[in-house]
Structure formats: structure tokens, C-alpha cells
N, C-alpha and C positions, 0 to 999 in steps of 0.2 A: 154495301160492298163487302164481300167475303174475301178474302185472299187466306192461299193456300201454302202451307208451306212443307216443303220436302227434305228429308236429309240428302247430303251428298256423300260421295265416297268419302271427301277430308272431314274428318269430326271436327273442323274449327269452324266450317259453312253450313251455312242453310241455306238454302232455295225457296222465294218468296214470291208465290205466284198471282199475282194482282187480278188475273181476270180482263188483261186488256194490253194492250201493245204498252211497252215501257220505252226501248230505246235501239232505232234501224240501225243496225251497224257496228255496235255495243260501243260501253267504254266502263274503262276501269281508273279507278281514284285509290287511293291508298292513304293514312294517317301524314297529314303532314304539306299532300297535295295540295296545289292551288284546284278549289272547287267550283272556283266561281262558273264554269262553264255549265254545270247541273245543280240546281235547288235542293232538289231532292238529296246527293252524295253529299251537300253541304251538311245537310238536317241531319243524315245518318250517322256521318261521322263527327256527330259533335255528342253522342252517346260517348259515356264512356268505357271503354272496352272492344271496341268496336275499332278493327285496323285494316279494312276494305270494302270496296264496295265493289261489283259490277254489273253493269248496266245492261244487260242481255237483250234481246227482241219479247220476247212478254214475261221477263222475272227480272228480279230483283238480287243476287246472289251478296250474303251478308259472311265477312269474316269476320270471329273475335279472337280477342289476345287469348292464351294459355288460359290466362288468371281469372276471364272472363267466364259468369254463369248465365247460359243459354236458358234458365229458367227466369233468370232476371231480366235478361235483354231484349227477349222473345217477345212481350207485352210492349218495350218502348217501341221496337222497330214497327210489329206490327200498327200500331198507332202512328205513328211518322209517315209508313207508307199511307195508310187510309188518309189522313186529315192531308197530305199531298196532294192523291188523286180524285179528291171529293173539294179540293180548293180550287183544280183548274189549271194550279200551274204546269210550265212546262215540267218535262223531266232533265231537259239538255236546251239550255241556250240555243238561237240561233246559230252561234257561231260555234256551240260544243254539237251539235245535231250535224255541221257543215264539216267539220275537222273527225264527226265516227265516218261522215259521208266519203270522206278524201279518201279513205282508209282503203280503198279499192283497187285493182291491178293496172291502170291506164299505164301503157311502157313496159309492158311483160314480153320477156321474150317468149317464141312458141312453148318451151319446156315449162317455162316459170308460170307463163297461162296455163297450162294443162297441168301444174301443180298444184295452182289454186284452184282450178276447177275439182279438182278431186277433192281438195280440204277444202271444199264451201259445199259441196255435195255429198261428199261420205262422212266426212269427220263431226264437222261443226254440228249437224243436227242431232249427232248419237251424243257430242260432249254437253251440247246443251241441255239434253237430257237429268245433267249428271249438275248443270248448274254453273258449268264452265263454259270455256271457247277456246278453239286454236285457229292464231293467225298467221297467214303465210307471213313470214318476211323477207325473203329472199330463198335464190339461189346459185349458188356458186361455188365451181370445182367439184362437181359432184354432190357437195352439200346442200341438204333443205336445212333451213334456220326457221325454226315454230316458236313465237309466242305462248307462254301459255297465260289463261286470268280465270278472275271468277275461281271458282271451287278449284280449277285446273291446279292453278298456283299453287308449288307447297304440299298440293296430293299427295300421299305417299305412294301411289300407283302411278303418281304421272311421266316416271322414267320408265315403267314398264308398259304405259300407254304408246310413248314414244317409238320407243324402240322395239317390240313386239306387236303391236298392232300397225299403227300411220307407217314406221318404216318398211315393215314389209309390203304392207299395199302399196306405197308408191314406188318400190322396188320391181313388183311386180309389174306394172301399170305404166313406167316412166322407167324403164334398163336405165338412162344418164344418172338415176338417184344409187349415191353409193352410201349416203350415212344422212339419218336426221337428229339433227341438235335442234337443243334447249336457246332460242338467242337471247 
């Protein structure tokens, strides 16, 4: 097994590309998290230095502390992910694979569908790119409310993501969008 790994805009992530589907729907863990829902976020985050994890559709996106060195950590992670996906197990629990699954728009209204359709089709596969994700969370009063994870998080670009790139397109695309936030 080879896995590949990429920098991301945030100097605190890497992008860890396994070579094979990781996780439909993503999900994100952080320091502290209950993990039990993914094996894998458990194993990663018991490194030490290591203060996220997100689960993307075929990567791995790793964050570390300040303090943390990427030449140190780079050899654990790598190993963690291989002896995972060479053992078999899952990446997400049944019930952590059924809870990225719920994560979907069922009860949108037409605006709020046609928002997520634009950030599940324009956005998510350029941010994935980069090692992150953005998720719709709402809409209301004019306002889009974006998740950000993964590399996304903490970006130092990702205010300028926000609000020059995603809100102009859905301004353009969707007149009802007057401003997008960080939720």
C-alpha cells in the first residue's frame, strides 16, 4: 500500500491519501472527542501532537499542535494509517458511517436545497482538493451558515475563502443570499 501525502494551504495539516475510499459523507474528531464512532480517529489521535482528524471521501486530513514536528509525526501517522487499512477494519462504525450519512438535506426548503446543491457541487470538491470540506448548515434571514473541517479549519485563507469566493457565488446564483458565515 502507498499512500500519498499533500500539503494544504494551513501549515498545521497534511493531506493523507490512502489510495482508496476512507469515509462517504466525511467526519471530523478533534483532541478530546469521543472517538469511539471511527477506529482509525481513535489510533490517530492518541499520537502525541496530533489535535484533528478529518475523515474526507478518499483522505485522511491530519492536524498538529504548534509545538508539533511534521518530520516526527509524518512516519507515525503514515504507519497508523497503513496497518488500519491493511488490518480490514472499518474507518467509521456502523453507527459513525450512519450519523456522516444523516448529514444530508432531507427538509430543505427550495433556497436552502439550491444552496446545498451549489456547495456539494462547486465548493466541496475544489475544498477537498486542498484537504478540507464545507458544510451547509443552514439558512436564514438572508444568511448561509458554512461549517468549516479538515485543513478548512483555522486556515488562515479560510475567511477569505468564505467571503470572496462561496459568497459571491451564491450571491450570484441564489439574489435571497445577503452574507455567508462561519457557523
Amino acid at each position: 500500500m502507498f499512500i500519498q501525502t499533500e500539503r494544504t494551504p494551513n501549515p498545521l495539516t497534511l493531506k493523507f491519501l490512502p489510495g482508496r475510499d476512507v469515509a462517504t459523507g466525511g467526519a471530523q474528531f478533534a483532541r478530546g472527542d469521543d472517538t469511539s464512532r471511527s477506529p482509525l480517529a481513535t489510533t490517530l489521535l492518541a499520537i502525541d501532537g496530533i489535535e484533528g482528524i478529518y475523515l474526507g471521501t478518499d483522505f485522511v486530513s491530519v492536524t498538529k499542535s504548534d509545538a508539533a514536528d511534521w518530520m516526527l509525526l509524518k512516519p507515525m501517522i503514515l504507519s497508523d494509517i497503513m496497518e488500519h487499512f491493511t488490518s480490514g477494519r472499518p474507518v467509521l462504525t456502523e453507527e459513525g458511517a450512519a450519523e456522516a450519512a444523516a448529514a444530508g438535506g432531507a427538509g430543505d426548503d427550495e433556497v436552502s436545497a439550491t444552496i446545498r446543491e451549489l456547495i456539494d457541487t462547486r465548493v466541496r470538491p475544489a475544498v477537498a482538493q486542498d484537504g478540507g470540506d464545507i458544510v451547509f448548515e443552514g439558512f436564514e434571514d438572508g444568511i448561509v451558515y458554512l461549517q468549516m473541517h479538515g485543513a478548512c479549519s483555522g486556515c488562515p485563507s479560510s475567511t477569505m475563502t468564505l467571503k470572496n469566493g462561496i459568497e459571491t457565488m451564491l450571491k450570484h446564483y441564489v439574489p435571497e443570499v445577503i452574507e455567508v458565515r462561519q457557523a
